[in-house]
C-alpha positions in Angstrom: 29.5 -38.4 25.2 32.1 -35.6 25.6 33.7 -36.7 22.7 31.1 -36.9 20.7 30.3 -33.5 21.8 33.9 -31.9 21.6 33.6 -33.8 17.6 30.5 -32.3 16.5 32.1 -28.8 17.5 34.9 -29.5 16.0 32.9 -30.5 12.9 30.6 -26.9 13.4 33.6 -25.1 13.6 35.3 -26.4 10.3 32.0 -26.0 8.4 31.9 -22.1 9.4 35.6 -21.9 8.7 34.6 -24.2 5.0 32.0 -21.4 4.5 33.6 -18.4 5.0 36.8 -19.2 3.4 34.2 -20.0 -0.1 32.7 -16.6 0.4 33.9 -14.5 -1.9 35.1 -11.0 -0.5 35.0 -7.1 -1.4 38.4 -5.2 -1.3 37.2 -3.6 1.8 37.0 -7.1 3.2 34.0 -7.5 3.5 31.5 -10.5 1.9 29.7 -9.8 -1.1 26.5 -10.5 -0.4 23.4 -8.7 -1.1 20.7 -8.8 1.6 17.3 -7.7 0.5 14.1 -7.8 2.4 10.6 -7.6 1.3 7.1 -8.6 2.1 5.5 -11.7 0.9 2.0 -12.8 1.7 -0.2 -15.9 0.9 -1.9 -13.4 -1.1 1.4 -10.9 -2.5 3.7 -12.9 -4.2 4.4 -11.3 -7.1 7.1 -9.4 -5.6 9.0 -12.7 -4.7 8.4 -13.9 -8.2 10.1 -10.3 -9.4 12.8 -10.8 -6.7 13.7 -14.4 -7.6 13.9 -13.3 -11.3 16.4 -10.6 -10.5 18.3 -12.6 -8.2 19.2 -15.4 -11.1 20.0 -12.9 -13.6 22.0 -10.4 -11.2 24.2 -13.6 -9.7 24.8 -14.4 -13.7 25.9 -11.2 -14.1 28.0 -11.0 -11.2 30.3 -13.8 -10.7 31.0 -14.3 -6.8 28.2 -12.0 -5.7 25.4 -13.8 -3.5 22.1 -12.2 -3.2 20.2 -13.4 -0.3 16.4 -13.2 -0.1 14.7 -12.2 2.8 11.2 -12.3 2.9 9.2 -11.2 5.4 5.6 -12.8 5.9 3.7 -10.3 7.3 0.6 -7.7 6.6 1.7 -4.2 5.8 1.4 -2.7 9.5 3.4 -5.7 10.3 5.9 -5.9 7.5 6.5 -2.0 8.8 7.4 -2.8 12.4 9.4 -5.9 11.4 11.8 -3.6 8.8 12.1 -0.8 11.5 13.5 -3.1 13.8 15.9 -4.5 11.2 17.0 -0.7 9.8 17.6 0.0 13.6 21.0 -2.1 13.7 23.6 -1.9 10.8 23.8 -5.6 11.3 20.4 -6.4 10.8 20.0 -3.9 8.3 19.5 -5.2 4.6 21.0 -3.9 1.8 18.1 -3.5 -0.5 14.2 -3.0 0.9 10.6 -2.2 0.1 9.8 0.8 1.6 6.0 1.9 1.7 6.0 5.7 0.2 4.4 7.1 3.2 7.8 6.0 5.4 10.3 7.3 2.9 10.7 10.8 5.0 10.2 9.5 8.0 12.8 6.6 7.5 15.3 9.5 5.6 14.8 11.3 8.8 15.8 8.2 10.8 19.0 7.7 8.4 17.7 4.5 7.3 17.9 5.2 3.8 21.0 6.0 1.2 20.9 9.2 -0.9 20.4 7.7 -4.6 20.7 11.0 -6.3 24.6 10.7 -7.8 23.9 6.7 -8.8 20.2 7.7 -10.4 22.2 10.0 -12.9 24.1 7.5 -14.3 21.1 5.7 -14.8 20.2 5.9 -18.2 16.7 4.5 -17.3 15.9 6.4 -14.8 14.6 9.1 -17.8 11.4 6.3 -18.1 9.9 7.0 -15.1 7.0 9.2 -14.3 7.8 12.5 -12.9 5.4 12.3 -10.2 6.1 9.2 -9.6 8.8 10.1 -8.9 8.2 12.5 -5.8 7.0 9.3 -4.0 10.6 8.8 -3.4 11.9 12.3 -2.4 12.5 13.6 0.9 12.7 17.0 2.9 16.1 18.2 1.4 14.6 17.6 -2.4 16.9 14.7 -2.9 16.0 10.9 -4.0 16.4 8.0 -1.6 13.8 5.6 -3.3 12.7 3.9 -6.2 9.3 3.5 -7.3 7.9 -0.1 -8.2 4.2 1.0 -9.4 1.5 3.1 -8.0 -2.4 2.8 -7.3 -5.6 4.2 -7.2 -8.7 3.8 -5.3 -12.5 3.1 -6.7 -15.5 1.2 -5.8 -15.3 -2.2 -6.7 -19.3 -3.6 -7.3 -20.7 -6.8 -7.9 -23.1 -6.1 -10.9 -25.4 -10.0 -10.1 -26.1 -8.2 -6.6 -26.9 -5.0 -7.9 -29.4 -6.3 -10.5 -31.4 -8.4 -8.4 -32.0 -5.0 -6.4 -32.9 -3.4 -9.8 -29.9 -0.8 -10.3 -29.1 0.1 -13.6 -25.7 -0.8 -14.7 -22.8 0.9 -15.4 -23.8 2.3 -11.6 -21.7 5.6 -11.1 -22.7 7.1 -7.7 -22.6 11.0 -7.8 -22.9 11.6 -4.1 -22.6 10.1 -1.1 -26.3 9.9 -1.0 -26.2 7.9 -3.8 -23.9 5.3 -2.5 -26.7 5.2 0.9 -29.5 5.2 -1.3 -28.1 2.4 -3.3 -26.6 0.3 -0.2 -30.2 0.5 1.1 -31.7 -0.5 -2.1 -29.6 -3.4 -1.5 -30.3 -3.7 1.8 -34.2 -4.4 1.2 -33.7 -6.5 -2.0 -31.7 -9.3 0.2 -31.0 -8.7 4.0 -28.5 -11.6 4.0 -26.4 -9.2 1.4 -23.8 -6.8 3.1 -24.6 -3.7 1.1 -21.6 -1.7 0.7 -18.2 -2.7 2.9 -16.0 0.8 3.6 -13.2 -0.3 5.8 -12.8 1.1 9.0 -10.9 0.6 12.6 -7.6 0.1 13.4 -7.6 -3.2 12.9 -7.2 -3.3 9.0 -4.2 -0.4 9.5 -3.5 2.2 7.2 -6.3 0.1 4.7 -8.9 2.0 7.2 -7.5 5.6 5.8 -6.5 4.8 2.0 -9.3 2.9 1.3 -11.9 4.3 3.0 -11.6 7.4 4.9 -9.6 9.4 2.8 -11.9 9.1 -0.1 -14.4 10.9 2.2 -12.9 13.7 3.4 -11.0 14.6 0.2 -14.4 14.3 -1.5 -15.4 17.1 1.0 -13.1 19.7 0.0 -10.7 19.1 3.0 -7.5 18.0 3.7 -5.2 16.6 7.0 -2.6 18.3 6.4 -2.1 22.2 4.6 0.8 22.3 2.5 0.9 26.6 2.6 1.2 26.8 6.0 2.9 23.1 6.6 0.3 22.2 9.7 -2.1 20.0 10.4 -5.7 20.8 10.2 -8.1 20.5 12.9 -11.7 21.6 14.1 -12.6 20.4 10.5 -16.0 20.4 9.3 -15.3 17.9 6.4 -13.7 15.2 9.4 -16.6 15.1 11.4 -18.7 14.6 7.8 -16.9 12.0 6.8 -17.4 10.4 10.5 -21.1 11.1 10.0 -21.5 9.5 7.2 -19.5 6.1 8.5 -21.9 6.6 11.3 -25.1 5.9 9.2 -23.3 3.5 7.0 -22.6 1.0 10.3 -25.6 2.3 12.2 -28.0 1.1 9.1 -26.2 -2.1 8.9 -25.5 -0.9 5.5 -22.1 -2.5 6.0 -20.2 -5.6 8.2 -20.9 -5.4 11.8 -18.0 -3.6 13.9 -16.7 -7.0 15.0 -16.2 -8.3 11.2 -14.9 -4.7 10.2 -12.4 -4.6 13.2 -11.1 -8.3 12.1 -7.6 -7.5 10.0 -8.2 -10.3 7.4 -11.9 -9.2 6.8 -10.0 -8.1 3.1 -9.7 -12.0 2.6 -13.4 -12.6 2.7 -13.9 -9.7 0.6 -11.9 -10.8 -2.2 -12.1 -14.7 -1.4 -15.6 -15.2 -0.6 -17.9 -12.4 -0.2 -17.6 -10.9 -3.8 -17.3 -14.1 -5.7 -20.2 -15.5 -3.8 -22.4 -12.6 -4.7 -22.7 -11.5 -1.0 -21.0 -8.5 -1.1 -22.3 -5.2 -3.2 -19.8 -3.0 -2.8 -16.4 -2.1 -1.3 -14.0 0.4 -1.7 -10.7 -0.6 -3.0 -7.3 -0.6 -5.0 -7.2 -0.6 -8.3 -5.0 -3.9 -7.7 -8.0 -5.9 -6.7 -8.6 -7.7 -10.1 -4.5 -9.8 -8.8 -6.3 -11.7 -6.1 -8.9 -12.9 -9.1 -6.8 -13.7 -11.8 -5.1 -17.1 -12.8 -2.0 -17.6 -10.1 -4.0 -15.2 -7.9 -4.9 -16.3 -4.2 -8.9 -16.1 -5.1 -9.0 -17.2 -8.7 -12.2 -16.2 -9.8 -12.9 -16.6 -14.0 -16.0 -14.8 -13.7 -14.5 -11.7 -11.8 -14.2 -9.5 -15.6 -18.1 -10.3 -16.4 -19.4 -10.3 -13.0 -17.8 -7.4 -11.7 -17.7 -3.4 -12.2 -15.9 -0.3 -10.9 -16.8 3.3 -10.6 -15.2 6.3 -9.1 -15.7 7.6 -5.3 -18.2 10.4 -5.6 -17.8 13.8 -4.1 -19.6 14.4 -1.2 -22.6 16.5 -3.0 -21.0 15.7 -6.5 -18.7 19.4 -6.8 -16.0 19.2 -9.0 -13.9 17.4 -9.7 -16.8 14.9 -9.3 -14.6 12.3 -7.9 -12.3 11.3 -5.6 -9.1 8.9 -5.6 -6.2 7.8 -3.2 -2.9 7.1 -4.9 0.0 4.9 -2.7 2.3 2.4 -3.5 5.7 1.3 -2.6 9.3 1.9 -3.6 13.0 -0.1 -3.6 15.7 1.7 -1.2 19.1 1.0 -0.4 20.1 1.6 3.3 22.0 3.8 4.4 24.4 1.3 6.1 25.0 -1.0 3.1 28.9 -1.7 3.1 28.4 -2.3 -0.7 26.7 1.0 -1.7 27.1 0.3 -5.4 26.4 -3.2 -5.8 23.2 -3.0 -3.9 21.9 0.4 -6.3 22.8 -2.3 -9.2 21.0 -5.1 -7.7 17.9 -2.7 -7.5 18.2 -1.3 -10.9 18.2 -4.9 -12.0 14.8 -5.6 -10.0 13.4 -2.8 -11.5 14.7 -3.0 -15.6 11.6 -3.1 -18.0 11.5 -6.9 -18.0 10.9 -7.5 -14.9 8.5 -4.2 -13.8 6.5 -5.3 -16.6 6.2 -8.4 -14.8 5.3 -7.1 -11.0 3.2 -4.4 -12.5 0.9 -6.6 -14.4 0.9 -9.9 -11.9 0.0 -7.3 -8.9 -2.3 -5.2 -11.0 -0.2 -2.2 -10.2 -0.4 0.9 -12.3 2.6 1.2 -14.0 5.3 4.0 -13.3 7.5 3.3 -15.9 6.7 4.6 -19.6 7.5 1.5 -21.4 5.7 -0.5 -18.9 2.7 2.0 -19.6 2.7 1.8 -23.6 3.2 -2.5 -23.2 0.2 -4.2 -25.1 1.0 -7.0 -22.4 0.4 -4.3 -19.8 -2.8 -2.2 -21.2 -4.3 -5.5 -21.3 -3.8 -6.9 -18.2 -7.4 -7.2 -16.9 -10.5 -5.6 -18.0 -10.1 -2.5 -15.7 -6.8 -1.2 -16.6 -8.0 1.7 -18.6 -10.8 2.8 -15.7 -8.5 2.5 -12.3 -5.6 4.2 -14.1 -8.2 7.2 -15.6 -8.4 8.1 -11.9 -5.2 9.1 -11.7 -6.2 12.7 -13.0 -8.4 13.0 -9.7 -6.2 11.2 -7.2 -4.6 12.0 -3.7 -1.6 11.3 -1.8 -0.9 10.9 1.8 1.3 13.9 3.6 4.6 12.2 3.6 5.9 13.6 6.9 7.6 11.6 9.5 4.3 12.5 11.8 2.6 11.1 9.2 2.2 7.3 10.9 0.8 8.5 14.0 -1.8 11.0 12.4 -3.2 8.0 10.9 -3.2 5.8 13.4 -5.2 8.9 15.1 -7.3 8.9 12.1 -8.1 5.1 12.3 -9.0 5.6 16.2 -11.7 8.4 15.4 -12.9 5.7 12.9 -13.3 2.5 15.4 -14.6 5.2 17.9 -17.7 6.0 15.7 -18.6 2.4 14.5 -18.8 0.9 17.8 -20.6 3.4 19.3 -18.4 4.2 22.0 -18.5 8.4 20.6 -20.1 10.3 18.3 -18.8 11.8 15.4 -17.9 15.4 16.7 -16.8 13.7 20.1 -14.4 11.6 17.8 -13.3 14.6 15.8 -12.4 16.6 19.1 -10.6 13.4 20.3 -8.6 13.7 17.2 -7.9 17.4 17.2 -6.6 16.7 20.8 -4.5 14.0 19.5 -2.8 15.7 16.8 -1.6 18.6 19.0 -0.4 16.1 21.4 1.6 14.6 18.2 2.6 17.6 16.7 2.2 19.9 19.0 -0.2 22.9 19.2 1.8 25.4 17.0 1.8 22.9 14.5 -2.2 22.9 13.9 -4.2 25.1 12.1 -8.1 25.3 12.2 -9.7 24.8 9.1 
């Protein structure tokens, strides 16, 4: 048995040797390999798809160089945590990530991420991108550190079968909130085992809760989190605890999913898997990516989704202009900041993101495009039936406060939300709680009252 033992060591130890002595190495001695992590889902796989592409055409391209795939299956929140914890040591780090935009400061702040600015001016493509795209990858010191894959925009997603057999007219564009209520309730009495209108809220669905949801709310009341003039947090807000009110009625009403199902992370599955394709759900707020769960390849491929389904902007509160109300995201490519192959990793990326293959992410994930090329595509403008209407909203839109306090405000924000659904405060108790929150985040001299 010690033999046998001793041989298969033996055996171990040659193969390592085998291996390393094949892998081909840098001049500073190091191995060329590319490591790049990202997030795939059951649901999100065009990104692998884009990833696998670039791999086989940077590898041809690159005799010797390995680029080595690391996905990560996770939900956003997760994927977030799970990258952190890799960026922390440079020998987990990868060489090549997706970075969500609202992370790029804080993760510059960290040193997670390499300054791109000296390689982006080399890059004669770099000219094709949308300038404010672009900011989504700048930090504090006005310099670039990320790439941007494609953007979004929020709107309300409606299922036009469910809102004619409650006799609304279609095309259905709310100009209030009271429209949306009176609607949902319409709803409400034309089929009780219809959930009306689904706004996501709780912290179990993450930063979802804020962007898709919240934020529509309390941009559409003339507020803000965060005031850029004075570079502090707003609190005592009157447009918070309206936006809390009116979750309030919408869960109190049972105009929406009960607090169990909303507090459920995957409740997004039976939205786009079962409640909308089913005809049980009226309304939801959502990306203006929602139409790559439906299509063919998607997780939820539904043929009727172009006929069967609508969209129309998030109102303003009492309909002042601009009338409506978006939230814009997305995500970016960085290269960390402890990559021992600086260069080959910026090529790797700018091969991931060329016009072939954005043209390909952008239009399997329903993204909007970021790239002017990608924009002006025929393949592109006709993607799905919706293009034209979620990327209209773009002239109305929003973007989160990219500060490295940024993931704990929200995380606030999404506490004041689960607070008022359940019950367990009011709306101006859950506002206060917030306020107090903030300071304790931020501290006091960092708040102003607005």
């Amino acid at each position: 048995m010690l033999r046998r033992v001793s041989k298969a060591v033996s055996l171990m130890a040659a193969a390592v040797l085998a291996l390393a002595a094949c892998t081909p190495a840098d001049p500073a001695g190091g191995t060329r390999t590319i490591k790049v992590a990202y997030q795939k889902t059951d649901s999100f796989t065009a990104l692998d798809t884009m990833f696998q592409d670039a791999k086989k055409e940077f590898e041809a391209a690159n005799q010797g160089v390995t680029v080595e795939l690391q996905p990560i299956q996770a939900n956003d929140d997760d994927y977030g945590t799970k990258l952190a914890l890799a960026l922390r040591s440079p020998s987990t780090a990868p060489d090549v990530f997706y970075e969500d935009t609202f992370k790029v400061r804080s993760d510059v702040d960290a040193g997670y991420l390499l300054n791109l600015d000296s390689r982006l001016a080399g890059w004669g493509e770099w000219a094709k991108f949308d300038a404010r795209a672009k900011e989504a990858g700048k930090a504090d010191d006005g310099g670039t550190y990320a790439v941007p894959l494609g953007t979004d925009t929020r709107a309300i997603w409606y299922n036009k079968k469910v809102f004619q057999a409650a006799g609304i007219t279609l095309p259905w564009r709310p100009a209030s909130w009271q429209d949306i209520l009176d609607t949902a309730r319409k709803i409400k009495a034309s089929n009780p085992d219809v959930i009306p209108f689904n706004l996501y809220a709780g912290k179990g669905t993450g930063e979802g809760t804020v962007m898709q949801g919240f934020y529509e709310l309390l941009y559409g009341t003339g507020a803000g989190l965060y005031d850029k003039e004075s570079r502090k947090w707003v609190v005592g807000s009157a447009g918070f605890k309206d936006s809390l009110t009116f979750l309030q009625t919408l869960y109190r009403e049972n105009l929406a999913v009960a607090p169990a199902q909303a507090l459920d992370p995957n409740i997004w599955k039976k939205v786009f898997g079962e409640w909308f394709p089913k005809a049980q759900l009226g309304a939801t707020v959502e990306g203006s990516y929602a139409p790559s769960f439906w299509q063919k390849g998607g997780s939820y491929e539904w043929p009727a989704y172009g006929d069967d389904m609508g969209v129309a902007p998030f109102p303003t509160q009492n309909g002042a202009a601009p009338g409506a109300v978006s939230m814009s995201g997305g995500w970016t490519l960085a290269v960390g900041a402890e990559t021992k192959q600086p260069d080959l990793a910026f090529n790797f990326l700018t091969t991931a993101l060329n016009a072939k293959n954005s043209l390909g992410f952008t239009v399997a994930s329903s993204q909007i495009a970021v790239r002017t090329d990608v924009a002006a595509d025929p393949g592109y403008q006709a993607a799905n039936p919706f293009v034209k209407d979620v990327s209209g909203l773009v002239a109305v839109t929003n973007y989160r406060p990219a500060t490295s306090d940024y993931p704990r405000i929200s995380a606030a924000v999404q506490e004041a939300t689960e607070a008022v659904i359940t019950g367990s405060r009011t709306p101006e108790q859950a506002a206060a709680d917030y306020d107090t929150a903030v300071a304790g985040i931020v501290g006091g001299d960092k708040t102003i009252r607005k």
